[in-house]
VEXFIMAR-353466 format. One record per residue (C-alpha): x, y, z; residue in three letters. Coordinates in Angstrom, 2 decimals, always signed. Example, Ala and Ser with C-alpha at 12.3 -4.5 7.8 and 13.67 -1.06 7.14 Angstrom:
<<+12.30; -4.50; +7.80>; ala>
<<+13.67; -1.06; +7.14>; ser>
REM end
This chain:
<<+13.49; -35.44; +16.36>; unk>
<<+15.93; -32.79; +17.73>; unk>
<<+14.31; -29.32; +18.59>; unk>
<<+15.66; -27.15; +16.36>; unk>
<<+14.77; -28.57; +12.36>; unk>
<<+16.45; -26.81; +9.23>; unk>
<<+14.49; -27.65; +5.95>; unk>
<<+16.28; -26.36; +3.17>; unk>
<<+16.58; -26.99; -0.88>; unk>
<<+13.39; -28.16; -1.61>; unk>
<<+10.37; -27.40; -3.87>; unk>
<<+7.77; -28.57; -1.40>; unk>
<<+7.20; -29.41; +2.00>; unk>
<<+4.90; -31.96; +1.43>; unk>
<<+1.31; -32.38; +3.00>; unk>
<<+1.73; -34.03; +6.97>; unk>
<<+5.65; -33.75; +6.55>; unk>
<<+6.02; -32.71; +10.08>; unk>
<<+2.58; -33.04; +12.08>; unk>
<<+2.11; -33.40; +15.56>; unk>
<<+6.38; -33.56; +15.96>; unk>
<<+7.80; -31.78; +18.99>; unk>
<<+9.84; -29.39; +17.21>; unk>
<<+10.92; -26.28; +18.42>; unk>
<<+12.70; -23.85; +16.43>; unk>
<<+12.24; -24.37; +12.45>; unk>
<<+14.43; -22.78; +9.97>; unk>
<<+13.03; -23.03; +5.89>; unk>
<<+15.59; -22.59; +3.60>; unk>
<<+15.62; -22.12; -0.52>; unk>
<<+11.98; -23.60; +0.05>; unk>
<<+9.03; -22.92; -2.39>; unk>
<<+5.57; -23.81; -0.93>; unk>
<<+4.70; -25.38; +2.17>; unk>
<<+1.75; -27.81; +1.44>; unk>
<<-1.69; -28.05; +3.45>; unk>
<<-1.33; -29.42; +7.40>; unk>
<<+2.27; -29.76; +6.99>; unk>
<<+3.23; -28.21; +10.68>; unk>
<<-0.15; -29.11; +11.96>; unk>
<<-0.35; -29.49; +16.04>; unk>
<<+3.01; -28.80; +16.20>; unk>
<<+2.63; -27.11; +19.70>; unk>
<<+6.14; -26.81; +20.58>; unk>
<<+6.77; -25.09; +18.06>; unk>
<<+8.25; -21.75; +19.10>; unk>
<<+10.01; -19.41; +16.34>; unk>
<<+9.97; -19.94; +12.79>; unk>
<<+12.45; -18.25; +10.17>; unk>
<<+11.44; -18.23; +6.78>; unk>
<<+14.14; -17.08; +4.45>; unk>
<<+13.66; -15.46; +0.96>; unk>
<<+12.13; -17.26; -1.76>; unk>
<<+9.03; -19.06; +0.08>; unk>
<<+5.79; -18.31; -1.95>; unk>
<<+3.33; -20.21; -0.54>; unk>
<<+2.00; -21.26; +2.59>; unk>
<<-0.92; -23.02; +2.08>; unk>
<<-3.92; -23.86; +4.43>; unk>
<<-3.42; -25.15; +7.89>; unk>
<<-0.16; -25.03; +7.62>; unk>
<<+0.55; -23.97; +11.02>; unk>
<<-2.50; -25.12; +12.44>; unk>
<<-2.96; -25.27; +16.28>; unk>
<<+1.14; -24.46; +16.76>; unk>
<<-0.16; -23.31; +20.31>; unk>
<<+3.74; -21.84; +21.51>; unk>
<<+4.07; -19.82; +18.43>; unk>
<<+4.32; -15.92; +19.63>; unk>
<<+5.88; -13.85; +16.24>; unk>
<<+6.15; -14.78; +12.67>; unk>
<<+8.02; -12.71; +10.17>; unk>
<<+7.42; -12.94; +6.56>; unk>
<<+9.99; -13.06; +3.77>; unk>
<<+8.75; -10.45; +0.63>; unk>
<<+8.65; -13.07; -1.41>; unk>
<<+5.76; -14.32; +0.00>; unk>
<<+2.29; -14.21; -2.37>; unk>
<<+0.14; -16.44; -0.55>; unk>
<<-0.97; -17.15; +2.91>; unk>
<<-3.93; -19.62; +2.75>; unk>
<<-7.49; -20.10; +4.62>; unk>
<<-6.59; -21.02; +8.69>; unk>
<<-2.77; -21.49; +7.78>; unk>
<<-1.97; -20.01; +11.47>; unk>
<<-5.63; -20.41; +12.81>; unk>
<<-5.81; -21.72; +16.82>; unk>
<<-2.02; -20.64; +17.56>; unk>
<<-3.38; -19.49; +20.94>; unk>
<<-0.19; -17.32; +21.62>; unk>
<<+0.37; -15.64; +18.29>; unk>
<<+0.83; -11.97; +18.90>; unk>
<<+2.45; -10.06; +16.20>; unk>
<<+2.64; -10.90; +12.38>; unk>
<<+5.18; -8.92; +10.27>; unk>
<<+4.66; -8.83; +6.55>; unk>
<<+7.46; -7.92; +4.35>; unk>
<<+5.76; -7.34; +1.22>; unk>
<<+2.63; -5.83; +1.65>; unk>
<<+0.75; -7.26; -1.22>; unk>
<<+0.81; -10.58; +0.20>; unk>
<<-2.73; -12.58; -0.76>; unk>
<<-4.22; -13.80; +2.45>; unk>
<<-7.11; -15.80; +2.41>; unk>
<<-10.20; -16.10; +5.01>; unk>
<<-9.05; -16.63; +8.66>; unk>
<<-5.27; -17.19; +8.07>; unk>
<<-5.52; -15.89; +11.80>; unk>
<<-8.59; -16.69; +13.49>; unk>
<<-8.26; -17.33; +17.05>; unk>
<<-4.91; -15.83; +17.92>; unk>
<<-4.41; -13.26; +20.06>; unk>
<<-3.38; -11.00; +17.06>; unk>
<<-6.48; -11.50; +15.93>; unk>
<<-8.66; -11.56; +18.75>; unk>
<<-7.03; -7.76; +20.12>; unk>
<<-7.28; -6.59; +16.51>; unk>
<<-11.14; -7.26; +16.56>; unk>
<<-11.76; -6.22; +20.13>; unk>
<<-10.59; -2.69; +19.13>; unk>
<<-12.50; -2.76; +15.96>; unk>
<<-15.61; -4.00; +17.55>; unk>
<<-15.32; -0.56; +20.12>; unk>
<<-14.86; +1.98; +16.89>; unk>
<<-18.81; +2.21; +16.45>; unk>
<<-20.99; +5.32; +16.70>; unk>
<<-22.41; +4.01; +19.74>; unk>
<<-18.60; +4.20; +21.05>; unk>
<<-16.60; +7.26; +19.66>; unk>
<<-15.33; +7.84; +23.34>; unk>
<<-13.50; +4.45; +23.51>; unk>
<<-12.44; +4.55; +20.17>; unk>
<<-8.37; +3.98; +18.90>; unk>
<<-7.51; +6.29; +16.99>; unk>
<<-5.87; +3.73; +14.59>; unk>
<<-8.82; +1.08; +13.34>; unk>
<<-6.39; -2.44; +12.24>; unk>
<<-8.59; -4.81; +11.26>; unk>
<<-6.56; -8.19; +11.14>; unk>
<<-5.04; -10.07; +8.46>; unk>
<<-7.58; -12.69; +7.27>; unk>
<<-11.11; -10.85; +8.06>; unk>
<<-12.87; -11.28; +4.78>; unk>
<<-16.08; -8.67; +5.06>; unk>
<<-16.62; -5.25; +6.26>; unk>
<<-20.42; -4.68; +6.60>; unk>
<<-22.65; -1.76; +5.50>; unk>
<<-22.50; +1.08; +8.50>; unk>
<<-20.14; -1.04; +10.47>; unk>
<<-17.71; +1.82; +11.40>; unk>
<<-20.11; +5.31; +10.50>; unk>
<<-19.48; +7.99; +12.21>; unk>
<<-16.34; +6.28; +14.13>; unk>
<<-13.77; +8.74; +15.44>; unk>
<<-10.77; +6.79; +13.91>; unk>
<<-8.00; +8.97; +12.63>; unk>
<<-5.63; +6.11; +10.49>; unk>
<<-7.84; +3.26; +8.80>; unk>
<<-5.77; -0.18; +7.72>; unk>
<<-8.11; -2.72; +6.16>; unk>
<<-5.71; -6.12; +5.50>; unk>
<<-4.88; -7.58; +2.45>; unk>
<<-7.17; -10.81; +2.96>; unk>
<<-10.70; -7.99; +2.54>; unk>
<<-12.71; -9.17; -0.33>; unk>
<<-15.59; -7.03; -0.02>; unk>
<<-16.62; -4.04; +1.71>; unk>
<<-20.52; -2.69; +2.44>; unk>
<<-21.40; +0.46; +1.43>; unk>
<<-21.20; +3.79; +3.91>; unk>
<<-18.96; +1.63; +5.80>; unk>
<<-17.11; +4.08; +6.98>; unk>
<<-19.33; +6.86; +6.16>; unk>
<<-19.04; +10.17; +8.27>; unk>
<<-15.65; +9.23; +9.53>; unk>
<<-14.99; +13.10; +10.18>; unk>
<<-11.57; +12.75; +12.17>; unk>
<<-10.41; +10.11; +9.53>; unk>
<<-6.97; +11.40; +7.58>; unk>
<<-5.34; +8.17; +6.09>; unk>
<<-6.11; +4.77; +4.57>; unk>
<<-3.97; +1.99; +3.86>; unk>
<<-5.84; -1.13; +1.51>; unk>
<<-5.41; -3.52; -1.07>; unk>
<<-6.79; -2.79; -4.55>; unk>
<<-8.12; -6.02; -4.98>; unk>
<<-11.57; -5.30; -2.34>; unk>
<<-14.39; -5.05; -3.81>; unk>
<<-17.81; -3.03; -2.83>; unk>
<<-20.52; -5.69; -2.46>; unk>
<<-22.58; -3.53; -5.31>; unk>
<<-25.83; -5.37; -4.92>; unk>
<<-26.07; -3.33; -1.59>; unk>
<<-24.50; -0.21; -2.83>; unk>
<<-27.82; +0.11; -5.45>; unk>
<<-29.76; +0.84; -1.94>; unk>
<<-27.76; +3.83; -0.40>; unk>
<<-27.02; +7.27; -1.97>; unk>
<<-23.62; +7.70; -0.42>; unk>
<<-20.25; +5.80; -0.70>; unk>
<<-18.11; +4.20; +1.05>; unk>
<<-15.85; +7.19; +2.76>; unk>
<<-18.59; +9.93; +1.59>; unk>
<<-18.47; +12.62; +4.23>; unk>
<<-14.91; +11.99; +5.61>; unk>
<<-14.20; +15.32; +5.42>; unk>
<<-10.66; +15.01; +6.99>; unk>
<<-8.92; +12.33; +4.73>; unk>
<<-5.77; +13.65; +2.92>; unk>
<<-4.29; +10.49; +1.52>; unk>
<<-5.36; +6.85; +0.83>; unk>
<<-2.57; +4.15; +0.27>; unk>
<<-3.43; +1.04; -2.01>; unk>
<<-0.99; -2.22; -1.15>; unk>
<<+0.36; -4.01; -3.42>; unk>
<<-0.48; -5.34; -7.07>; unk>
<<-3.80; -6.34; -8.64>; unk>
<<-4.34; -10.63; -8.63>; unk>
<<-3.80; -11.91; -11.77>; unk>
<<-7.25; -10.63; -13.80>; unk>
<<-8.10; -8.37; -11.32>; unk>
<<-9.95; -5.23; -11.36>; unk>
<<-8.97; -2.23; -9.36>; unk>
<<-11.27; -1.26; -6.60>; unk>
<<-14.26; -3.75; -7.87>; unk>
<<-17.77; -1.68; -7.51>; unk>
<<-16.43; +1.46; -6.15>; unk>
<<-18.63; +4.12; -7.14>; unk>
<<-16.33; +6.96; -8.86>; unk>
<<-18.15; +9.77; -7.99>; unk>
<<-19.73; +8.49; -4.03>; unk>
<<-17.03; +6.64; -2.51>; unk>
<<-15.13; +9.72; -1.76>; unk>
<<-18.13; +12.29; -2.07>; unk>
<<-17.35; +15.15; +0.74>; unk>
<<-13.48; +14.26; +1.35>; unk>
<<-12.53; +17.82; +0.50>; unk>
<<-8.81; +17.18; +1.82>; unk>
<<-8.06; +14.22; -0.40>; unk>
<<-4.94; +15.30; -1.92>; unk>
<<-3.00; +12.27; -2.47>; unk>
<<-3.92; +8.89; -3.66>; unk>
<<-0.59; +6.72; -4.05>; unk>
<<-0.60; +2.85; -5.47>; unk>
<<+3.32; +1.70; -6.08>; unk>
<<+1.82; -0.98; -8.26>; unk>
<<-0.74; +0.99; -10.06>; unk>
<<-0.88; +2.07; -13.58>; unk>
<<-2.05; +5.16; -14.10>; unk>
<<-4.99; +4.41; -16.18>; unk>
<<-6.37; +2.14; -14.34>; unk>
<<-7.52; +4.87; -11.94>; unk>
<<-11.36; +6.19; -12.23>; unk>
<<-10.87; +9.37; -14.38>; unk>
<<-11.81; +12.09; -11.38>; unk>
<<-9.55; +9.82; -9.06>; unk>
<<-5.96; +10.57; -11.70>; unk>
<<-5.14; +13.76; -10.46>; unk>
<<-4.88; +12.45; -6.53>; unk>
<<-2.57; +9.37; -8.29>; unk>
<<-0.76; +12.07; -9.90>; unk>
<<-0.17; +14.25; -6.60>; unk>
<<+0.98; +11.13; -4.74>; unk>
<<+3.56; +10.45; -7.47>; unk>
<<+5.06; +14.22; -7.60>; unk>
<<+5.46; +14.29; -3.73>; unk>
<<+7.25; +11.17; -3.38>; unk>
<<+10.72; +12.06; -3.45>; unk>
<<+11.78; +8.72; -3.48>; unk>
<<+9.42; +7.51; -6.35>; unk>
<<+12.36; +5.54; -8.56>; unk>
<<+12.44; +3.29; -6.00>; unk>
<<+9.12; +2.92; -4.84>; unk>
<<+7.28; +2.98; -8.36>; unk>
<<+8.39; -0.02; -10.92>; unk>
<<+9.21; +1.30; -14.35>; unk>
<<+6.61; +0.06; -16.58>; unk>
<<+4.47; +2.25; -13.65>; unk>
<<+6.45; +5.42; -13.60>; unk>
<<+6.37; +5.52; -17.34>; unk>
<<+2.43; +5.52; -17.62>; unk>
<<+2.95; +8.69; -14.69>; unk>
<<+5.69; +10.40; -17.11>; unk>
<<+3.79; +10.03; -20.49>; unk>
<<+0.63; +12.19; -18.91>; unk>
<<+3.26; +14.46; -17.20>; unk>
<<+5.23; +15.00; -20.21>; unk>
<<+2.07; +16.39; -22.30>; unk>
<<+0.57; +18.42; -18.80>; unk>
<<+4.02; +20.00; -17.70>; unk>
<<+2.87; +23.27; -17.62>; unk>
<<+0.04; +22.83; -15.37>; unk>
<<+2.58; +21.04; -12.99>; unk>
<<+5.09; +24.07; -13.53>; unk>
<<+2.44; +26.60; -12.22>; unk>
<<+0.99; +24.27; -9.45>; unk>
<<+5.64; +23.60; -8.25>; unk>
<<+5.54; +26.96; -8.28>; unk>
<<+2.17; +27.71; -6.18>; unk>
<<+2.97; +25.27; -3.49>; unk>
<<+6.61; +25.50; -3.41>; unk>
<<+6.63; +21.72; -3.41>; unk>
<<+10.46; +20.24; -3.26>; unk>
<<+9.36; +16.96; -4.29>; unk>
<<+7.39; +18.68; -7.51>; unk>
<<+10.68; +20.93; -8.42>; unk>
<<+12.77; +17.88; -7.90>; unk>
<<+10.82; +16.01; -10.74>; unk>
<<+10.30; +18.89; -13.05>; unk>
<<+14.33; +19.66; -12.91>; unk>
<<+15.16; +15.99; -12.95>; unk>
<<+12.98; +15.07; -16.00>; unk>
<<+14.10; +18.57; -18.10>; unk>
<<+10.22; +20.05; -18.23>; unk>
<<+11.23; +23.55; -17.67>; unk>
<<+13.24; +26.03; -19.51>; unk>
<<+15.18; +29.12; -18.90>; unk>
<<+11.81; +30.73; -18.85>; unk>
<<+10.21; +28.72; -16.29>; unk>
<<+13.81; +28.58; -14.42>; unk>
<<+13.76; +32.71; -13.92>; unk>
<<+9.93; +32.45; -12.70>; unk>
<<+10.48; +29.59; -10.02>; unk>
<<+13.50; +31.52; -8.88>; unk>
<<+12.12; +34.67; -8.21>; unk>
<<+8.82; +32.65; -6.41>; unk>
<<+11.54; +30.46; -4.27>; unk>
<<+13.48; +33.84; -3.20>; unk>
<<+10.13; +35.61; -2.10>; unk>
<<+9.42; +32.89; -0.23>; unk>
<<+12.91; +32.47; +0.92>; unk>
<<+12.76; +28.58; +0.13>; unk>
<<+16.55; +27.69; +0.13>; unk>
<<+16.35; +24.06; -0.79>; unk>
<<+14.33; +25.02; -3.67>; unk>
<<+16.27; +28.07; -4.37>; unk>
<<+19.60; +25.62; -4.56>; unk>
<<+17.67; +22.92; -6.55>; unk>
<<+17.27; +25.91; -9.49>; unk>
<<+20.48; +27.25; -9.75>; unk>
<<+22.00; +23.79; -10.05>; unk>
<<+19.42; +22.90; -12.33>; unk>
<<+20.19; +26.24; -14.00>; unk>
<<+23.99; +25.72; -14.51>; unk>
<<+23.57; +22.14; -15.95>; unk>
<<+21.02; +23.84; -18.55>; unk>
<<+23.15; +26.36; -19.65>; unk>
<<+26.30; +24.03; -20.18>; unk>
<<+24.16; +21.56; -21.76>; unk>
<<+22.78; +23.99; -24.15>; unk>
<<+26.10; +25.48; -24.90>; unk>
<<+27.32; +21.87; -25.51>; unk>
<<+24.72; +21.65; -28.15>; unk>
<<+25.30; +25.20; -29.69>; unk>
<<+29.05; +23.92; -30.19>; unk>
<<+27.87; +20.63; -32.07>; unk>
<<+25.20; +22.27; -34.30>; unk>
<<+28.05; +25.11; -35.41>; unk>
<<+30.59; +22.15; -35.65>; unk>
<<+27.78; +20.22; -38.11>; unk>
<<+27.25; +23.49; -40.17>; unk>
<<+30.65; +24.10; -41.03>; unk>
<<+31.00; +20.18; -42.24>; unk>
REM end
């Protein structure tokens, strides 16, 4: 078999296709799913490039493909099964294109990506806040976070991978220096445990601003699984933001809607990031609270609020003259520019429609 192998224009690669070959470049082309053991022992195996439309990799896939260093994954990716990379002994750095990727239980055991990723984690303990990264990365395929496991931890940025199922409660209790989170909405808090402890899960991490959710729900999923509403973020008095691309609306907790709301107005570049059938369930709440948004724009001086108000017609001539004279005391030229464009398209739209409702009187 030569060394470098192109697969392209086929549903499956089929179970065994290519194990224990001596392949050593692999290119997958217009390729669907690669079936279970396919690449298996395929230790000579040193770059892969998957190109857009693979879905599936299934388990063992990769298994023991000891010269593999880097793999890149296309974004149309939705599945990365149980060991599919386990034992690649030289596996360093995993790139995922689309973060909601569903990886199951040890897609990555026993790589060095792995084995780092835990070695920091297993130093980010109360007993060891002095040796502590400030960025916790637990690794892609790590199925459990136990109860306590990081409390008290002096992490500042927590990522908990996609392939989490469930997560004990106060596990990250206390986490005073924490200020993000990146997840996936489909973990779950193991709730038989969470009936013994008062707390939640992030109670007392009186630094966190903003927690990112990954990606969509599985199909029948539940968002956040167990989560208590009012514990898991008990004591996070900086939690402004709360921002799921994927995430209707109201399927947030009730007390959690107005941090999915903040993360919606500040993202400038929400058209693109939000899908439509997820911006509208934003915009109908928006549409009936505008005026509590108006006052908070005008509070804050928030570009990315203005920009929505303005671009979604919310406020009038009214509103216009009050966030002026707000933007000019605070001397807030981007804002103060945003207005008087906003302004002059107002008034020529209005006169537009003065002009038709005289033209339709006189018929």
């Amino acid at each position: 078999m030569e060394e470098t192998l192109i697969i392209e224009n086929t549903d499956i690669i089929q179970r065994h296709a290519y194990f224990h070959t001596n392949i050593k470049h692999l290119i997958i082309k217009n390729v669907k799913i690669i079936d279970v053991e396919a690449f298996h022992g395929c230790n000579k195996l040193e770059t892969i490039e998957f190109h857009e439309g693979l879905q599936e990799i299934r388990s063992r896939a990769f298994w023991y493909c000891s010269s593999l260093k880097e793999v890149v994954f296309p974004k149309s990716i939705q599945l990365i099964g149980s060991r599919a990379f386990e034992c690649c002994s030289h596996l360093e750095k995993i790139k995922l294109l689309y973060p909601g990727t569903f990886i199951d239980e040890y897609a990555f055991n026993e790589t060095p990506y792995w084995n780092t990723l835990l070695h920091q984690a297993s130093l980010c303990t109360s007993q060891n806040k002095s040796d502590c990264y400030p960025e916790l990365v637990l690794p892609e395929g790590a199925m459990h976070v136990d109860i306590w496991a990081y409390n008290k931890s002096a992490i500042e940025y927590l990522y908990l991978p996609n392939s989490l199922r469930t997560i004990g409660n106060c596990a990250f209790k206390d986490c005073t220096y924490l200020k993000e989170i990146s997840m996936s909405p489909n973990s779950y808090c193991n709730t038989k445990m969470k009936l013994h402890y008062t707390d939640g899960i992030f109670s007392g991490c009186q630094s966190l601003e903003k927690v990112i959710f990954r990606g969509p729900l599985k199909p029948h999923g539940k968002f956040l699984e167990g989560f208590d509403e009012e514990k898991t973020f008990m004591g996070c008095y900086q939690l402004k933001q709360m921002i799921g691309w994927d995430i209707p609306l109201e399927l947030y907790p009730g007390s959690w809607r107005g941090y999915a709301i903040n993360g919606y107005l500040e993202d400038i570049d929400r058209n693109s990031h939000y899908s439509k059938n997820v911006q509208a369930s934003y915009d109908d709440y928006l549409k009936n609270h505008y005026e509590m948004y108006i006052q908070k724009a005008s509070r804050n001086q928030s570009y990315a609020i203005h920009q929505y108000l303005t671009s979604h017609q919310l406020i009038n001539e009214r509103h216009i003259q009050a966030l002026l004279e707000v933007a000019t005391k605070h001397q807030n030229a981007d804002i103060i520019a945003l207005l008087l464009e906003y302004q002059n398209t107002y008034h020529k739209h209005n006169s537009f429609n003065e002009l038709i409702d005289a033209f339709l009187q006189e018929d």
